[in-house]
C-alpha positions in Angstrom: 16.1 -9.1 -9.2 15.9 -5.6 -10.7 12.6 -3.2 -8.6 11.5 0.0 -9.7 8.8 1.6 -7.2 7.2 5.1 -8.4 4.7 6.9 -6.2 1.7 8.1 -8.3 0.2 10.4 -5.8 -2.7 10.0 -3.3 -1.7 6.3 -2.0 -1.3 5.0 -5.5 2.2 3.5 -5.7 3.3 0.7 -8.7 6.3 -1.4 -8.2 8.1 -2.9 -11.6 9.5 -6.3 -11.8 12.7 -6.7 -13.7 11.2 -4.2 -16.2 8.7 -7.1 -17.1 5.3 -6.3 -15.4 4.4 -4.4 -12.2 2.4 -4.3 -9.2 0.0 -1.9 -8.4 -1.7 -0.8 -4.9 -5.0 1.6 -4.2 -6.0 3.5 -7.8 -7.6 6.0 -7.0 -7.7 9.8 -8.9 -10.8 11.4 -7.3 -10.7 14.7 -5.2 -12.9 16.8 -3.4 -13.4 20.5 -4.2 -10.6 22.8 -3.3 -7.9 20.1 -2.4 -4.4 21.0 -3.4 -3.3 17.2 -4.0 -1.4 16.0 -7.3 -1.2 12.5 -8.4 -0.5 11.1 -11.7 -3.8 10.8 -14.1 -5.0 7.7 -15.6 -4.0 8.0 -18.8 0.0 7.9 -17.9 1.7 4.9 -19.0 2.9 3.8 -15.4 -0.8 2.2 -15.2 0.0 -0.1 -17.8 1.5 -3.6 -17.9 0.1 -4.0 -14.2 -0.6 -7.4 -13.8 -1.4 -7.6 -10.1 -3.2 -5.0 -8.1 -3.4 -4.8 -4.4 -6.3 -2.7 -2.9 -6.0 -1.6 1.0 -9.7 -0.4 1.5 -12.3 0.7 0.0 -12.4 4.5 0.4 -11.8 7.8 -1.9 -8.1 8.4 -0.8 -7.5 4.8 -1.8 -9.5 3.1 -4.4 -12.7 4.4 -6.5 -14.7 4.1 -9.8 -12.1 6.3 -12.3 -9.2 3.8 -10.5 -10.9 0.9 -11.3 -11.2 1.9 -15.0 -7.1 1.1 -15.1 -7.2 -1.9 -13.7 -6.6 -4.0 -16.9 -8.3 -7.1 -18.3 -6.0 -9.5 -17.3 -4.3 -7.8 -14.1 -4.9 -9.9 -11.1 -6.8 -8.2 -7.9 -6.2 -8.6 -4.5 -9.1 -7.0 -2.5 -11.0 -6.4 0.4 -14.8 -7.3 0.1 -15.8 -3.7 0.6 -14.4 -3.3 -2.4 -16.7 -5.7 -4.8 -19.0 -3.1 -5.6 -16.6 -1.4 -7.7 -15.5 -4.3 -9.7 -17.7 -5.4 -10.9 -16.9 -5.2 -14.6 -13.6 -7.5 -14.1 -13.6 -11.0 -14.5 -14.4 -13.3 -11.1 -11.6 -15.4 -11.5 -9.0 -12.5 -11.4 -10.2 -11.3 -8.0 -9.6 -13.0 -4.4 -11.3 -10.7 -1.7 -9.1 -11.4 1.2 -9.4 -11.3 4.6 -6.6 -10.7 7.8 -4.3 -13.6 7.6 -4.8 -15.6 4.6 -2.7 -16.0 1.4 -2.8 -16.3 -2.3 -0.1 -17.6 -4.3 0.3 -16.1 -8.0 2.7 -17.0 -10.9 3.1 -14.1 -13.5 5.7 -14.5 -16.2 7.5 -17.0 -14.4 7.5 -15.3 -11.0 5.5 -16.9 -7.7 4.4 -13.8 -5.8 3.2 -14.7 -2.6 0.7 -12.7 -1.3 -0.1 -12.7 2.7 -3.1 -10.4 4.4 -1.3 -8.7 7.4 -3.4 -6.5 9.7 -3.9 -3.2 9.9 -5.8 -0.8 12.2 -7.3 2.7 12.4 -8.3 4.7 15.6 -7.8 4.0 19.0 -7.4 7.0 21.5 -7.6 7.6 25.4 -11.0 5.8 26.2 -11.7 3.7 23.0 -9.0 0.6 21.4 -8.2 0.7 17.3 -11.2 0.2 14.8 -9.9 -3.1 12.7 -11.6 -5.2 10.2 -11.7 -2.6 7.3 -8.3 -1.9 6.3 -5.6 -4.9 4.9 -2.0 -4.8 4.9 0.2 -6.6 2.9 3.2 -8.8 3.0 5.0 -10.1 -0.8 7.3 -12.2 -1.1 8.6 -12.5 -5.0 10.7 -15.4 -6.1 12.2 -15.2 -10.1 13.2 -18.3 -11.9 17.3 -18.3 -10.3 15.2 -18.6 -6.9 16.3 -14.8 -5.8 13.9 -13.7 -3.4 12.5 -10.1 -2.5 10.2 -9.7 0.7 8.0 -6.4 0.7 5.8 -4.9 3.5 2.9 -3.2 2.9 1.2 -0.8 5.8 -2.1 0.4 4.2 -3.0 3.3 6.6 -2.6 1.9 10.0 -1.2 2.2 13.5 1.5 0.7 14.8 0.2 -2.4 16.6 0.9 -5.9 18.6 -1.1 -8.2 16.3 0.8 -6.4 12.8 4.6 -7.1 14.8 3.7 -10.8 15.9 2.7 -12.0 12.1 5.7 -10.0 10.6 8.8 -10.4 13.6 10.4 -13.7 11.9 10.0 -12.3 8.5 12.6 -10.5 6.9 11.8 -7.1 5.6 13.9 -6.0 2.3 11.8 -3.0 1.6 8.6 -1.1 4.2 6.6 0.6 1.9 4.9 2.5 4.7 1.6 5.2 4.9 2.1 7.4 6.8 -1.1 10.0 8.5 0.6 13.0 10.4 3.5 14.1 12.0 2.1 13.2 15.8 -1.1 11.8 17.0 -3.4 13.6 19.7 -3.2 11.2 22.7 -6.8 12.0 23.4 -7.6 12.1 19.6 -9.8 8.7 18.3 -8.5 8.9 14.8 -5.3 8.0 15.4 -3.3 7.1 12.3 0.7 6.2 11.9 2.7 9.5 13.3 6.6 9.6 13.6 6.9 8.0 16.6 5.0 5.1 15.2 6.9 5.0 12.0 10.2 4.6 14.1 8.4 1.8 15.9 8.0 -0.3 13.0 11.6 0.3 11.7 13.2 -0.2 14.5 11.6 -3.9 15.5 11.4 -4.8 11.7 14.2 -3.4 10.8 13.7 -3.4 6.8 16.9 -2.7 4.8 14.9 -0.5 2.3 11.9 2.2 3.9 9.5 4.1 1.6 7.2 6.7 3.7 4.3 8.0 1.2 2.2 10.6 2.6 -0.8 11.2 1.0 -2.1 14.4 2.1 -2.0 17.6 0.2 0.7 20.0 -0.9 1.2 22.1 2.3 0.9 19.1 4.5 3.4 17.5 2.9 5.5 20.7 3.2 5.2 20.3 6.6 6.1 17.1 6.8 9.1 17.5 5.0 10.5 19.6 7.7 10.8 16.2 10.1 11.3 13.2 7.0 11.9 12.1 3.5 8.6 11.0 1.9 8.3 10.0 -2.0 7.6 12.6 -4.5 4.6 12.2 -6.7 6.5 11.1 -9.9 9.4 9.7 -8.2 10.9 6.2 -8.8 13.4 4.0 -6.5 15.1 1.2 -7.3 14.9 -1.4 -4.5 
């Protein structure tokens, strides 16, 4: 099975499938007012032919109103129920609003994704514990019609965390697709958000054969960043 990933900028990644359709996770093209991000507009051509899209949360960095204007007519949606009020326009019976733990099965041109909500959480410092119950993760596993089978992790933004290890330990990982926030949490801070300590974490008890770290943040960040890891380019493509 042939997989082309290309990271569109802000968390916006697609994944192709044997050059026959592709998967699609947080549109999202909005910006405030003297940010120095790129990302691929709306109009590019890697937004089309998506016929499943997987949305994380439901805020500006990851999904908004100009990223639900690609989402096509007859793409699948796989969502939190924040989310709803932006989709309004698309068709019921191509959305399941998810919550931590359950599945959806797919078929789309002859290949059964299955799709499984894996926790995710935000926060957590010294004297408070993680915010959770906004944010999903997301575990894929794509079967084509000779029975190959590809298994894909999905962080969303998240710590590394018990409950996220204990649903994914027996599984195995071909590819991590993870967010990363910074290059080290505050051990005091309450906003914690995956650093390089936890990124090594989750590699080393998953131990995926394939890891691609997407940082979100803006061009000097990601400068920075670059100093300590290899994160996706906007623009770039991997085969997986």
């Amino acid at each position: 099975m042939e997989l082309k990933f290309k990271f569109l900028g802000k968390s916006c990644w697609v994944l192709e499938v044997d050059k026959k359709f592709k998967i699609g996770c947080n549109p999202s093209f909005l910006i405030k007012k003297g940010e120095d991000i790129k990302f691929v507009g709306p109009e590019d051509e890697s937004f089309k032919n998506v016929k499943l899209w997987l949305l994380t949360e439901c805020s500006p960095n990851h999904f908004d109103e100009e990223g639900a204007k690609v989402i096509e007519e007859d793409s699948k949606i796989i969502s939190r129920k924040e989310c709803g009020k932006l989709l309004r326009d698309k068709k019921n019976s191509n959305i399941d609003f998810l919550d931590w733990f359950k599945k959806r099965e797919v078929e789309i041109k002859g290949y059964k994704i299955i799709i499984e909500v894996v926790p995710a959480y935000k926060g957590g410092g010294f004297l408070s514990n993680p915010i959770s119950g906004k944010v999903n993760g997301y575990f894929l596993t794509i079967f084509n019609k000779n029975s190959e089978v590809k298994r894909i992790y999905i962080t969303g933004d998240t710590i590394y965390a018990e409950n996220i290890i204990k649903t994914l330990i027996y599984y195995p990982v071909d590819t991590m697709v993870a967010n990363i926030g910074r290059i080290k949490n505050n051990y005091f801070s309450d906003d914690k958000t995956m650093d390089l300590v936890m990124l090594n974490s989750f590699i080393r008890t998953l131990n995926p054969e394939n890891v691609i770290t997407i940082f979100s943040k803006g061009e000097a960040a990601r400068k920075e960043m670059r100093k300590y890891i290899d994160i996706i380019e906007v623009g770039e493509e991997k085969d997986i």
